[in-house]
C-alpha positions as CSV (number, residue, x, y, z in Angstrom):
1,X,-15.6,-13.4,-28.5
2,X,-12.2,-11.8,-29.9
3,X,-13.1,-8.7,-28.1
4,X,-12.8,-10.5,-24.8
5,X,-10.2,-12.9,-25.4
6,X,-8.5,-9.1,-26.3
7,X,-9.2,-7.8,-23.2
8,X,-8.3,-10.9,-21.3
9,X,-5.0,-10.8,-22.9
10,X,-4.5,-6.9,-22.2
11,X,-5.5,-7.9,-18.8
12,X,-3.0,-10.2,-18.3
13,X,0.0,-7.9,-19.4
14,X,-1.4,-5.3,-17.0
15,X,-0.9,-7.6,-14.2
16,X,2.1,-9.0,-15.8
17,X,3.9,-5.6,-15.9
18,X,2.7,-4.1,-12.5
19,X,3.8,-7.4,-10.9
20,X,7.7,-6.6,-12.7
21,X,10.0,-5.9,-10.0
22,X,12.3,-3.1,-11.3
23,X,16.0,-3.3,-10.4
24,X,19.3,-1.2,-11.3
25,X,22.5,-2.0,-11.0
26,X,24.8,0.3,-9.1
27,X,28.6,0.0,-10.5
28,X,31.8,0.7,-9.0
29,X,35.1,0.4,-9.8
30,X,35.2,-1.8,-6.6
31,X,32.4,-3.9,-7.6
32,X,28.9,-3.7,-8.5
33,X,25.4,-3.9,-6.7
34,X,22.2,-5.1,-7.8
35,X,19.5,-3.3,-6.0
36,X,15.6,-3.9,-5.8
37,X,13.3,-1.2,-6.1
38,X,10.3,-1.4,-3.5
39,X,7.2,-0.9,-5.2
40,X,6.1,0.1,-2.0
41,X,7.3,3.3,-2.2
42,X,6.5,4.2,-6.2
43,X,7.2,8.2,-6.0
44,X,11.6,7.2,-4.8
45,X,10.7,4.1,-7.3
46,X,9.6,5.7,-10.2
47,X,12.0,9.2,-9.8
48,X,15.5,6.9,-9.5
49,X,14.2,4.9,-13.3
50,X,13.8,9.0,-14.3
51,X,17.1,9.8,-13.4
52,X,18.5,6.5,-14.6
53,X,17.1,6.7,-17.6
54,X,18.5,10.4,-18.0
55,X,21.9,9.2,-17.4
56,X,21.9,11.6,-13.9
57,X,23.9,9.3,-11.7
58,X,26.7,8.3,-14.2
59,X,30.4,9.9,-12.9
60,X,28.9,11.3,-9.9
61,X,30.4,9.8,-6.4
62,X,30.0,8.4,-3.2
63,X,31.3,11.8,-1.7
64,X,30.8,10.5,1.9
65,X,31.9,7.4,3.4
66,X,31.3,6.5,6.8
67,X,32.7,2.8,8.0
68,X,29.8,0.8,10.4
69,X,27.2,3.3,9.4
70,X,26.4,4.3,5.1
71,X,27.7,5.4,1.9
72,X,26.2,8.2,0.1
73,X,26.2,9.6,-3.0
74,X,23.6,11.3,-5.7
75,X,25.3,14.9,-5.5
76,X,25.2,16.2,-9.2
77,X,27.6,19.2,-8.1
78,X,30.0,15.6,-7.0
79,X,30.9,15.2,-11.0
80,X,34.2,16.1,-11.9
81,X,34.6,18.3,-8.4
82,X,37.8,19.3,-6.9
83,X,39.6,17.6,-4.4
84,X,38.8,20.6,-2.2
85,X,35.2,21.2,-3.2
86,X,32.3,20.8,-0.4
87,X,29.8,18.1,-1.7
88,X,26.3,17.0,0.1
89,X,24.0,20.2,-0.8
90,X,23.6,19.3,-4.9
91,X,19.8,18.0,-6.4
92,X,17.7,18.0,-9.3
93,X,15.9,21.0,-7.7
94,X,12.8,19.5,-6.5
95,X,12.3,17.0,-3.0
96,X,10.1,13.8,-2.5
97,X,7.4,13.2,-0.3
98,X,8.4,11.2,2.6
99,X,7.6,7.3,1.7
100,X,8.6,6.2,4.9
101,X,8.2,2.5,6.3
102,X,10.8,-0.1,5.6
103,X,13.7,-0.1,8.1
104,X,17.3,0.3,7.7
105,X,18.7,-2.8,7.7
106,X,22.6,-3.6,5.9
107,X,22.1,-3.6,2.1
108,X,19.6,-0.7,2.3
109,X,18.4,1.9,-0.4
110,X,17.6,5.0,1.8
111,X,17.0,8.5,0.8
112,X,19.2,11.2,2.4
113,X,16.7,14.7,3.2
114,X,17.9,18.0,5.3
115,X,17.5,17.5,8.8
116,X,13.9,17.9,11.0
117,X,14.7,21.3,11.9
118,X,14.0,22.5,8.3
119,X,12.8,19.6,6.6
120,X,10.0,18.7,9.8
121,X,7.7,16.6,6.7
122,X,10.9,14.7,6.4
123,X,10.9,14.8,2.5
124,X,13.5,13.3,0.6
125,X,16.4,14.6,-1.5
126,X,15.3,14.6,-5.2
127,X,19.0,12.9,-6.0
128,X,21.0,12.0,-3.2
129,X,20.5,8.6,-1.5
130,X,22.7,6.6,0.7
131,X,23.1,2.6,1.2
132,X,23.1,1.1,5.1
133,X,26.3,-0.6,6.1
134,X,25.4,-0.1,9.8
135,X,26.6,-3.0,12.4
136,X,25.2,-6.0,14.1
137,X,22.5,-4.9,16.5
138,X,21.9,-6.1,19.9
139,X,18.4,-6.8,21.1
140,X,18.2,-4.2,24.0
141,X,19.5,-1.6,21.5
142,X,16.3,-2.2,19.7
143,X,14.2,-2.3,22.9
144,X,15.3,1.1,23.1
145,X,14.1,2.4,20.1
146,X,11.0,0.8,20.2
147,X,10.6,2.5,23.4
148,X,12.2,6.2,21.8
149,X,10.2,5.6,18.2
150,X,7.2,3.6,18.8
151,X,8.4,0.5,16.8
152,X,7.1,-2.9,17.2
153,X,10.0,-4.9,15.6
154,X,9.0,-8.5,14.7
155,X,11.1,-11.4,15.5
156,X,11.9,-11.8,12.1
157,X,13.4,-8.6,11.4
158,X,15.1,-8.3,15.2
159,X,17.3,-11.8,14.0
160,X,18.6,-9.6,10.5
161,X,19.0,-6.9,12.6
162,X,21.2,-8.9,15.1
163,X,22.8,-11.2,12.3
164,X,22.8,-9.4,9.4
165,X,23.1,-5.7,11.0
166,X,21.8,-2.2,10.1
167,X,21.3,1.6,11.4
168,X,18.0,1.4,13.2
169,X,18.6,4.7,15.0
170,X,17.3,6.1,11.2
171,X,14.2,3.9,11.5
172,X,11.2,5.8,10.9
173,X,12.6,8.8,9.7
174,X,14.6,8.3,6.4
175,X,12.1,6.6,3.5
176,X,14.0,3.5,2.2
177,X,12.9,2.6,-1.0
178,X,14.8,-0.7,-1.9
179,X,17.7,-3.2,-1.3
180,X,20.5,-5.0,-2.3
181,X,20.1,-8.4,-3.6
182,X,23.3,-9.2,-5.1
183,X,26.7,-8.0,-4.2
184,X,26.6,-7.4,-0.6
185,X,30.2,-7.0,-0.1
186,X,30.8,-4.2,-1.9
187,X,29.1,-1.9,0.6
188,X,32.2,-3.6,3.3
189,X,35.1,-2.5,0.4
190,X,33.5,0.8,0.1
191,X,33.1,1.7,3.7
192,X,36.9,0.4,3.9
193,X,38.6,3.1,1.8
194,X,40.5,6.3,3.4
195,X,38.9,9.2,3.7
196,X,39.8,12.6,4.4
197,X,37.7,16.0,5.5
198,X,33.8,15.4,5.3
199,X,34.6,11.9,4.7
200,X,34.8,12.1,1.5
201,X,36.9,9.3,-0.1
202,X,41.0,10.5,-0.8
203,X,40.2,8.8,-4.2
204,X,37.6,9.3,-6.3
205,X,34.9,6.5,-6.2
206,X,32.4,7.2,-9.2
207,X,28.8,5.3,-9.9
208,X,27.1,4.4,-12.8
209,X,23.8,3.1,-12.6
210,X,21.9,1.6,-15.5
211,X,18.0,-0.2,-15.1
212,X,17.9,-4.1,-15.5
């Protein structure tokens, strides 16, 4: 009988704990951003709570900034760097499997790679990741990529990609692997600041990001 109730109870946690959604919380001196991790795509999931945990991302920066289209950052090479230093080629050493699926829409978690012509698996940096500002999307801009990628985009998703906006042109190539679910407007005051050559910010934007 105890044995049971035992494993009943384990049982239970299990679920309990796989059914956890795991967050972090991006912060900025402009503000901060609470982002879900999908645990749809486990192998981006589970390597950002690695690097977390590790303290990876803390001082690094958003070393390119790019207003109606994304904000990236995840370059170790990016901490402490000169003004004059080129940033965008820095990792951990190692890619990701592509985990691709969920689309690009504004608030997204994507996964910057190296481009099809040497990267034709389309795997992911080990590091560097960007979030989607993007723009509000018209419907027969998304006819055309369904025609281009061989999307089917539900009503659902074409009304947040008309009202709420996004970078569908990256749909089906780039694995996004979560969301922001609170703060929203930061992604606008970051795609707002000046930049200068690779559109990199003129001023320094650094991360932190800690697990919740």
């Amino acid at each position: 009988m105890y044995k049971a109730l035992y494993l009943l109870l384990v049982a239970g946690v299990l679920v309990t704990c796989q059914k956890k959604e795991q967050h972090v919380l991006i912060e900025t001196e402009l503000g901060n951003m609470k982002v879900l991790l999908y645990s749809s795509t486990p192998k981006h999931r589970d390597n950002m709570v690695k690097l977390v945990k590790e303290g990876f991302y803390d001082g690094l920066l958003f070393h390119r900034v790019m207003n109606n289209f994304m904000l990236q950052g995840g370059d170790p090479d990016s901490r402490n760097a000169s003004p004059q230093q080129m940033l965008g080629q820095g990792g951990p050493g190692y890619t990701l499997d592509a985990e691709i699926g969920a689309l690009h829409f504004k608030g997204a978690l994507s996964a910057a790679r190296l481009a099809d012509a040497v990267n034709p698996d389309k795997k992911s940096s080990g590091s560097q990741f960007f979030i989607v500002q993007g723009y509000k999307v018209q419907d027969q801009e998304l006819d055309q990529w369904e025609q281009e990628k061989g999307i089917k985009y539900t009503p659902e998703q074409r009304k947040l990609y008309r009202e709420v906006g996004g970078y569908p042109f990256l749909d089906n190539d780039y694995t996004v692997f979560g969301e922001i679910v609170e703060g929203l407007d930061v992604v606008d005051k970051i795609t707002a600041v000046q930049v200068g050559a690779a559109d990199r910010p003129v001023k320094d934007l650094k991360m932190k990001i800690s697990l919740l």
